[in-house]
C-alpha positions as a Markdown table, in Angstrom:
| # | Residue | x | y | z |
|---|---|---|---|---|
| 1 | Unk | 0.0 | 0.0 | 0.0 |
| 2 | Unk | 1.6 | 3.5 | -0.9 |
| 3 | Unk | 2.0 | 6.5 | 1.7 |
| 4 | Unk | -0.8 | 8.2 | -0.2 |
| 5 | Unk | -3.4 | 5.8 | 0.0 |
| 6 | Unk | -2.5 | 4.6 | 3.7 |
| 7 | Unk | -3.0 | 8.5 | 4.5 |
| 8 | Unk | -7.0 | 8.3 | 3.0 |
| 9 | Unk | -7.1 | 4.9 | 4.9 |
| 10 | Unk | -7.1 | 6.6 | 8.0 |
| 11 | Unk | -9.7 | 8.7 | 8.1 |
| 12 | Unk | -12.3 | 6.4 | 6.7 |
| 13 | Unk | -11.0 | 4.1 | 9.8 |
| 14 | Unk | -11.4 | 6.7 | 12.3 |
| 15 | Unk | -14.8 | 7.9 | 11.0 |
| 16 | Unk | -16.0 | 4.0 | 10.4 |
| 17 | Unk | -15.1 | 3.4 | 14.4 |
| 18 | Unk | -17.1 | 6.5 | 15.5 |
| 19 | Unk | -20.0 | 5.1 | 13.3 |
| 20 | Unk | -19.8 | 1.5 | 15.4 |
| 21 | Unk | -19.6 | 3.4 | 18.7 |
| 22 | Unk | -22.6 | 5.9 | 18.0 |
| 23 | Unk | -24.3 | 2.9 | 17.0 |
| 24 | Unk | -23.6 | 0.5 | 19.1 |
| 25 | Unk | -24.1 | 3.3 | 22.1 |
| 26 | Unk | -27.4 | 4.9 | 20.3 |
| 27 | Unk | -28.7 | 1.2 | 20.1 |
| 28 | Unk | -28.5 | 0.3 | 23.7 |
| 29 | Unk | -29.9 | 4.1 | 25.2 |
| 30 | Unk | -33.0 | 2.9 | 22.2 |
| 31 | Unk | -33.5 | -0.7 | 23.8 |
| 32 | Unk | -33.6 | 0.1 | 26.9 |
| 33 | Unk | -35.2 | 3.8 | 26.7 |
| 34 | Unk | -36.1 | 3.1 | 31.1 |
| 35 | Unk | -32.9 | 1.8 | 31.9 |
| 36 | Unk | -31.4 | 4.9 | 30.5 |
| 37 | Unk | -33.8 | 7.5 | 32.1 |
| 38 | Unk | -33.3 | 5.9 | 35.7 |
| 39 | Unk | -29.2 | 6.0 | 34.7 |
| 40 | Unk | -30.0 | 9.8 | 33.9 |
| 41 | Unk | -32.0 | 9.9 | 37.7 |
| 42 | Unk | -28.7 | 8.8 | 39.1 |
| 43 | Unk | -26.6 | 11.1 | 37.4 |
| 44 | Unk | -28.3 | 13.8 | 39.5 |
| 45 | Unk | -27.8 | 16.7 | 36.7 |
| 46 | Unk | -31.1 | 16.3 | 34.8 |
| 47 | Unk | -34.6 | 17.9 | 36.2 |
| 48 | Unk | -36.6 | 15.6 | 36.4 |
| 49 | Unk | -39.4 | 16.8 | 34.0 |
| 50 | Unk | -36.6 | 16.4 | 31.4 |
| 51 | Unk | -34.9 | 12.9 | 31.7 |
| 52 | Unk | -37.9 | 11.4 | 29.5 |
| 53 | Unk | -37.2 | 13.6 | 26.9 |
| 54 | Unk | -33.1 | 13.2 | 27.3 |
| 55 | Unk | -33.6 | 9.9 | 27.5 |
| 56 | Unk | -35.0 | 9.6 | 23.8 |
| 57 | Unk | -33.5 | 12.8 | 21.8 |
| 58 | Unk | -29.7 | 11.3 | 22.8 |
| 59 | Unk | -29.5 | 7.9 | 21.4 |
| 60 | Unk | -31.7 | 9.7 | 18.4 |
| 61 | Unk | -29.0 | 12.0 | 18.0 |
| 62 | Unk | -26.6 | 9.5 | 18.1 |
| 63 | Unk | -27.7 | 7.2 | 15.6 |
| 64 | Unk | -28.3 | 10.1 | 13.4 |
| 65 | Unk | -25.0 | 11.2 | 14.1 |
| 66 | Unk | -23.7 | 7.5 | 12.9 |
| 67 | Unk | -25.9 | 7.5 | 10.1 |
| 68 | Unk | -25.0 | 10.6 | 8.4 |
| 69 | Unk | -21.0 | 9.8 | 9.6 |
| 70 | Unk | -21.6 | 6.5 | 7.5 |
| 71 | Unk | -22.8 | 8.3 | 4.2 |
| 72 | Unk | -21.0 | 11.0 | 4.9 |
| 73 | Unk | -24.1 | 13.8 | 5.2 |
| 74 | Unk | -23.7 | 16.9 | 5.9 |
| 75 | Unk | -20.1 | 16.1 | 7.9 |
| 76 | Unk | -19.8 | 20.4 | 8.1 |
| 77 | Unk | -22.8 | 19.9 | 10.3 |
| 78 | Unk | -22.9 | 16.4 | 12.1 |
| 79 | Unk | -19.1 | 16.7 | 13.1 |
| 80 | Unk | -19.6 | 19.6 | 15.5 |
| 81 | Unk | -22.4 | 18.4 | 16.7 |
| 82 | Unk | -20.0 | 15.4 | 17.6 |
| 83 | Unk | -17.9 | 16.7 | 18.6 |
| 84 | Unk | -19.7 | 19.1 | 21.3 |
| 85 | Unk | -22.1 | 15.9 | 22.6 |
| 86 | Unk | -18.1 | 13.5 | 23.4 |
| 87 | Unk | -17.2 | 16.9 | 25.1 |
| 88 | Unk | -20.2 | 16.7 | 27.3 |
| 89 | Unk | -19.8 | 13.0 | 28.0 |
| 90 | Unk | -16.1 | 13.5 | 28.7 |
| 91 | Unk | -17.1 | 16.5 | 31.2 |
| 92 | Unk | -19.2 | 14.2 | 33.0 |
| 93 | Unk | -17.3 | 11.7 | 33.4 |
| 94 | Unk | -14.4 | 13.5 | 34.1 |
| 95 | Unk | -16.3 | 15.4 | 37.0 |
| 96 | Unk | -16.9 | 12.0 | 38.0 |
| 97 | Unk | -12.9 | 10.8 | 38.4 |
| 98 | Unk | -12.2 | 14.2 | 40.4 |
| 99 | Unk | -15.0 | 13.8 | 42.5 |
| 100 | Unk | -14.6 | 10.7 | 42.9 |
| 101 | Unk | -18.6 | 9.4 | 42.2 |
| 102 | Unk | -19.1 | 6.9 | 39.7 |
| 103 | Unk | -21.4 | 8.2 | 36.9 |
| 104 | Unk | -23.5 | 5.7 | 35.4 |
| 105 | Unk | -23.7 | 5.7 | 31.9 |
| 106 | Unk | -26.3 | 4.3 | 29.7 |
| 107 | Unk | -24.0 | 3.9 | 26.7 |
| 108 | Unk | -22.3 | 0.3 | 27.9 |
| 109 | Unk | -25.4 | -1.4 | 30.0 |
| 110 | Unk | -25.2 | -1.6 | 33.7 |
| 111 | Unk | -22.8 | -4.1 | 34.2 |
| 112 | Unk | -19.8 | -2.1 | 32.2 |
| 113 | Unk | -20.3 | 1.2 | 34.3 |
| 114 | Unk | -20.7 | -0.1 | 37.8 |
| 115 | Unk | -17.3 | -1.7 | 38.0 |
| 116 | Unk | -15.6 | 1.9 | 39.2 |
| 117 | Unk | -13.0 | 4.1 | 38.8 |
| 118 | Unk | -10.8 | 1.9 | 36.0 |
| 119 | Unk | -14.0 | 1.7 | 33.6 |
| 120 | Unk | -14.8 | 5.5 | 34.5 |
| 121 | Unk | -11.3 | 6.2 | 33.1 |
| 122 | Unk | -12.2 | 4.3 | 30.1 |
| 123 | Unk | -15.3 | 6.2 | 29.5 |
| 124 | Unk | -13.6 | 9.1 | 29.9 |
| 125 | Unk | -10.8 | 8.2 | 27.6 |
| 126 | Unk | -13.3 | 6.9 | 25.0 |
| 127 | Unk | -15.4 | 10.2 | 25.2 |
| 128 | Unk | -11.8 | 12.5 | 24.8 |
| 129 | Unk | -11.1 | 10.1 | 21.9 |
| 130 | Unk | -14.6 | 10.6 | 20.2 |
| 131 | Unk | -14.0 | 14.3 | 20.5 |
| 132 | Unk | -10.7 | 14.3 | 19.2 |
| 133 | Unk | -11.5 | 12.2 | 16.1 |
| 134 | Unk | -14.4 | 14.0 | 15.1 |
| 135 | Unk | -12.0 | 17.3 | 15.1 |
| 136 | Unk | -9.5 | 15.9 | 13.1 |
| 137 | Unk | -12.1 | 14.6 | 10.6 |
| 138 | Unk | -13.9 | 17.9 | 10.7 |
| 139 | Unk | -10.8 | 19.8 | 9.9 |
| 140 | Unk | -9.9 | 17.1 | 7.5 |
| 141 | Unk | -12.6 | 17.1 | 5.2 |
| 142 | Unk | -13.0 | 20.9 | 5.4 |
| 143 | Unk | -9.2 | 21.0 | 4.4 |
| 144 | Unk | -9.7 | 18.0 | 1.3 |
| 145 | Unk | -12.9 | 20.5 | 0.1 |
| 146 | Unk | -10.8 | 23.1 | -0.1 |
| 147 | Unk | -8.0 | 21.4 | -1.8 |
| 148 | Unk | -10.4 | 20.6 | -4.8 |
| 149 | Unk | -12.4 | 23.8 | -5.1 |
């Protein structure tokens, strides 16, 4: 494989592995819609009169975000909005790890997120990593638009 096509590799990698976490996340949170309000309850940040609606519009978002990072829709749009949703998860669970409280999360099922601070730090690590992709993609297809226009 030549330099050049390993370079266009990598960004079809990196946006293909967002798509199978936003799925595989959105999926869960749309399952199991009640499990994922009551992990919202815990969380303690939510009124209450708006973890029902939370609880739908973010795997929603999600998988819309994984859809339209699979066909590659409106990236100028859905990127950002990526890229602002992994810096809210990585706030929360960061808050968490300095706090030291275990957030539950809805993303990995109840069994992932309740084993303390080693999985918090791979939440946390995951959600930096989403948010760091999706600017690196963001900048890099703006920047490959440019190149051709």
């Amino acid at each position: 494989m030549s330099g050049r096509r390993a370079i266009h590799v990598i960004p079809r990698f990196l946006r293909w592995t967002l798509v199978v976490i936003l799925a595989w996340t959105s999926g869960a949170k749309l399952f199991f819609t009640s499990a994922f309000a009551e992990r919202l309850r815990e969380t303690g940040f939510l009124p209450e009169h708006l973890i029902p609606l939370i609880a739908v519009a973010v795997p929603v978002l999600e998988l819309v975000l994984a859809i339209t990072l699979a066909f590659r829709w409106c990236l100028g749009a859905s990127l950002p909005v990526l890229v602002g949703l992994s810096t809210v998860f990585s706030g929360i669970h960061g808050y968490g790890l300095i706090f030291g409280v275990m957030i539950p999360c809805g993303c990995a099922g109840r069994v992932m997120t309740d084993d303390g601070a080693a999985t918090g730090v791979i939440l946390l690590g995951t959600a930096v990593a989403m948010s760091v992709i999706s600017w690196w993609l963001l900048f890099a297809e703006t920047g490959a638009k440019r190149a051709t226009t």
